[in-house]
N, C-alpha and C positions, 0 to 999 in steps of 0.2 A: 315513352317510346323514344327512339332515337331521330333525331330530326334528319331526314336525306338532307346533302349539300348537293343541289345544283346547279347549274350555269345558264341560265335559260335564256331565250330570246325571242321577243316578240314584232315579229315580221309583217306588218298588216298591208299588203298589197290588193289595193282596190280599183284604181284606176291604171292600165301597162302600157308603158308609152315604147315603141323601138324607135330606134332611129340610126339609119346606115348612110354615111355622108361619104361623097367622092370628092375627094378634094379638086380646088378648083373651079367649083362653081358657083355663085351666089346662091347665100341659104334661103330656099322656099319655107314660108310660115305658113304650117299646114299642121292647124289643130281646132280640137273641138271640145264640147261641153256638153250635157246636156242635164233636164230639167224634169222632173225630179232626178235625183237619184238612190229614194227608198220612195216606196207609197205602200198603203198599209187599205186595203181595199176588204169591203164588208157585202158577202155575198147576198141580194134580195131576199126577203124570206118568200113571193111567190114564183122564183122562178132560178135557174141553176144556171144565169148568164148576165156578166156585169163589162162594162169597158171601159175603157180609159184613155191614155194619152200621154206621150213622151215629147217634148222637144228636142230638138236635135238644135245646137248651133255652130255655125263655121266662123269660127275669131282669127280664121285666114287670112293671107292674100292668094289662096289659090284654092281652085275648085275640089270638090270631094267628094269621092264615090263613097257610101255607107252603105255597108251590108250589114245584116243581123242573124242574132241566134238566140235560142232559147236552152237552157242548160239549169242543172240541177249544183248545187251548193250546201258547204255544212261551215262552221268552225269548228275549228281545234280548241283546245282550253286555253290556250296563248292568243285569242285570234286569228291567225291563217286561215285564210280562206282555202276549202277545198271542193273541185266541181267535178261535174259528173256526168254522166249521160242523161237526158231526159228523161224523168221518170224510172231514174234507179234509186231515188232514196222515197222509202215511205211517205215523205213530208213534202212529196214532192206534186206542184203544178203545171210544171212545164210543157206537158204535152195538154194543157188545155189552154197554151195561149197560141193566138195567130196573130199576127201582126201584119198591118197594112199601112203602107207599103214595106216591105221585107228589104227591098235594094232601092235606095234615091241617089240623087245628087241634091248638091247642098254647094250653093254659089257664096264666094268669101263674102261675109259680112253679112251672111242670111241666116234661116233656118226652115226645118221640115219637121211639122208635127207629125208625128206616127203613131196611128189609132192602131190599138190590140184591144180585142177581146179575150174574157178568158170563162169557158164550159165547160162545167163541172159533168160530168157523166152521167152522175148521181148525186143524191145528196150525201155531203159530209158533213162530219161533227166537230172536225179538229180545225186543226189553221195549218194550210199549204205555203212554201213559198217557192221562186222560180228566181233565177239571173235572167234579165235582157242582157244583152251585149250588142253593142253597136259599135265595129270596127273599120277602120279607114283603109280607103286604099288609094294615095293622092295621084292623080297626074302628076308626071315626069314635068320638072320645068329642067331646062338642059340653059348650061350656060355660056359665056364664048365662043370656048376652046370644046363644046361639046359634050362636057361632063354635068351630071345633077347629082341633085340629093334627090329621099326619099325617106319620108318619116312616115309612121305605120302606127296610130294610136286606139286604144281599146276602153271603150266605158261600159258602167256596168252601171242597170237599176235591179234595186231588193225589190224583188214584186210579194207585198205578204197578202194574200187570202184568207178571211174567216167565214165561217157562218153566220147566221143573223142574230142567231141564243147567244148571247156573253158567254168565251171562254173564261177557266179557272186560271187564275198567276197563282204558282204557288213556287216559291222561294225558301232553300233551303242554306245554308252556311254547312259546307260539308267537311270540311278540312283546313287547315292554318297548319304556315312553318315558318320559322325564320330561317334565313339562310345565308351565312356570312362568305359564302366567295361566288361572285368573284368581291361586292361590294354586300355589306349587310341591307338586308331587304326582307322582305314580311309577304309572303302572299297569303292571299285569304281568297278560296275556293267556294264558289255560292254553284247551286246546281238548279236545275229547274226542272222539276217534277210533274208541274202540268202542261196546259192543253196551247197554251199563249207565249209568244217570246214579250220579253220585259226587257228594261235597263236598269243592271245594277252600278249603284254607285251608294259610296258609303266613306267612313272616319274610322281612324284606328290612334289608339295610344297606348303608352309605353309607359310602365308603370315602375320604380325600383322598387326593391324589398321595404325603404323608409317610406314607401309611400307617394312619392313623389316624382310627376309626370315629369320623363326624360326625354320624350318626342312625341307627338303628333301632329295630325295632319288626314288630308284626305286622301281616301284609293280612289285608285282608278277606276274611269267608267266602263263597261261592256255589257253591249246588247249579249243577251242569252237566251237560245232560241230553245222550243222544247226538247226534254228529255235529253240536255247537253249541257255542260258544266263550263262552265269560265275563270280563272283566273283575273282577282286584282291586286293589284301590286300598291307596296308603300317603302319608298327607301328611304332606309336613315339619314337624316344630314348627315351625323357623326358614329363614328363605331361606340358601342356597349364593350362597356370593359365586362372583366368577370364578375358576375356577380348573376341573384335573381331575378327574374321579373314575371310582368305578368301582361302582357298586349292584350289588349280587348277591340274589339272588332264590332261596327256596327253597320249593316247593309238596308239599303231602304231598296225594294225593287219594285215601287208602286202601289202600294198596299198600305191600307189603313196600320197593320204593324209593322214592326220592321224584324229583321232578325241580327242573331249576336253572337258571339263565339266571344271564348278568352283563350289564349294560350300562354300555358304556364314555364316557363323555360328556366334553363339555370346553364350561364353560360361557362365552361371551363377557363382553366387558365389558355388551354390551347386554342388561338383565334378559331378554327375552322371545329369547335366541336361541340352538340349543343345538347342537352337533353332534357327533352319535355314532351309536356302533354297536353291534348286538346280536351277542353270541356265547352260543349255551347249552350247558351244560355237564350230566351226568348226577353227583347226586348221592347218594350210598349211605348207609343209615342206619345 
């Protein structure tokens, strides 16, 4: 089959900082942190209520109001993060967390733990997850002549929920392409078909027709939540002249096996034109 050329770009926005400055007035350091920033939480098997605990810290010199919220989230196959209203994606917990306290202040060079629980309705069988968000909103510091700044920053914790019965990882290698523009690059497409998010990460190499390894190296890592595919990437140091080859791919997502893919390619004389084939293959550790 014919390889799509892409241009593609991987945007991973996690933490969003604004910031609107009035010239003129001494800049106020108004930012924060906070601890965790994933937690992976395993529900009781006697009962359908667990809690936990965020720090918040102020690496300031000026005081901070923090407000939160609870919201729903997915990725894209690129990463991008995309959110959502509470409890509009299946996979979703968000409206089973409360958080306490909801709104603090947080003095520079301190911190405010914030206890959330999270109650399940009923019992589940799969693994939920939820965004906290904790967003700033600083005092005004005003300077001289009158004028301040104001920086406005936003953090996010992964909240993952399971059951107490071990979910299934299952890891599949679904797709491979190479793709020569804008820069030659290799992705390799792993999917997740069960019940648990994992993290893939894995090696790839570049085979010529004599035989002989012309690049490798390792892909890139990404978390893969269920029943959602991910994208990893591997770029060439150097361009593949014409000729054939053969990329072999190998993915470990946690799992006593791993899985494997090869793609078959045969490059034209024209830079941007490529044509091959995927076969995958299962590979034992």
């Amino acid at each position: 089959m014919k390889s799509l050329l892409r241009s593609l770009s991987a945007l991973r926005f996690f933490a969003l900082g604004v910031c609107v400055v009035s010239f003129g007035a001494p800049a106020a350091h108004a930012s924060f942190a906070i601890m965790p920033m994933e937690t992976q939480l395993k529900m009781p098997q006697d009962e359908n209520r667990i809690t936990d605990e965020i720090e918040v810290f102020n690496g300031g010199d000026a005081p901070l109001h923090i407000s939160s919220s609870v919201v729903d989230w997915k990725l894209t196959a690129n990463g991008d993060y995309e959110y959502g209203e509470a409890g509009t994606e299946k996979s979703s917990c968000a409206r089973w967390i409360q958080l306490n306290p909801p709104q603090f202040n947080v003095a520079p060079g301190s911190s405010v733990r914030v206890r959330y629980s999270i109650s399940a309705p009923e019992a589940f069988s799969d693994e939920r997850r939820a965004m906290i968000f904790f967003a700033s909103r600083p005092i005004p510091v005003k300077g001289k002549n009158g004028m301040g700044v104001m920086i406005a920053t936003r953090m996010g914790c992964k909240v993952f929920v399971s059951p107490s019965a071990p979910l299934a990882k299952n890891g599949t290698l679904s797709d491979m392409e190479l793709q020569n523009t804008p820069a030659q690059r290799v992705r390799v497409s792993v999917q997740n078909g069960g019940s648990a998010t994992f993290r893939a990460n894995g090696t790839l190499q570049v085979v010529d027709e004599a035989g002989r390894v012309v690049a490798q190296g390792a892909l890139t890592s990404a978390q893969v939540v269920p029943q959602a595919q991910r994208n990893l990437w591997f770029d060439l140091p150097n361009p593949l002249p014409a000729g054939n080859y053969v990329i072999k791919a190998v993915v470990d997502y946690g799992v006593k096996q791993l899985i494997g893919g090869e793609l078959k390619t045969k490059l034209l004389a024209a830079p941007t034109t490529a044509d091959s084939a995927v076969v995958s293959t299962p590979s034992e550790q």
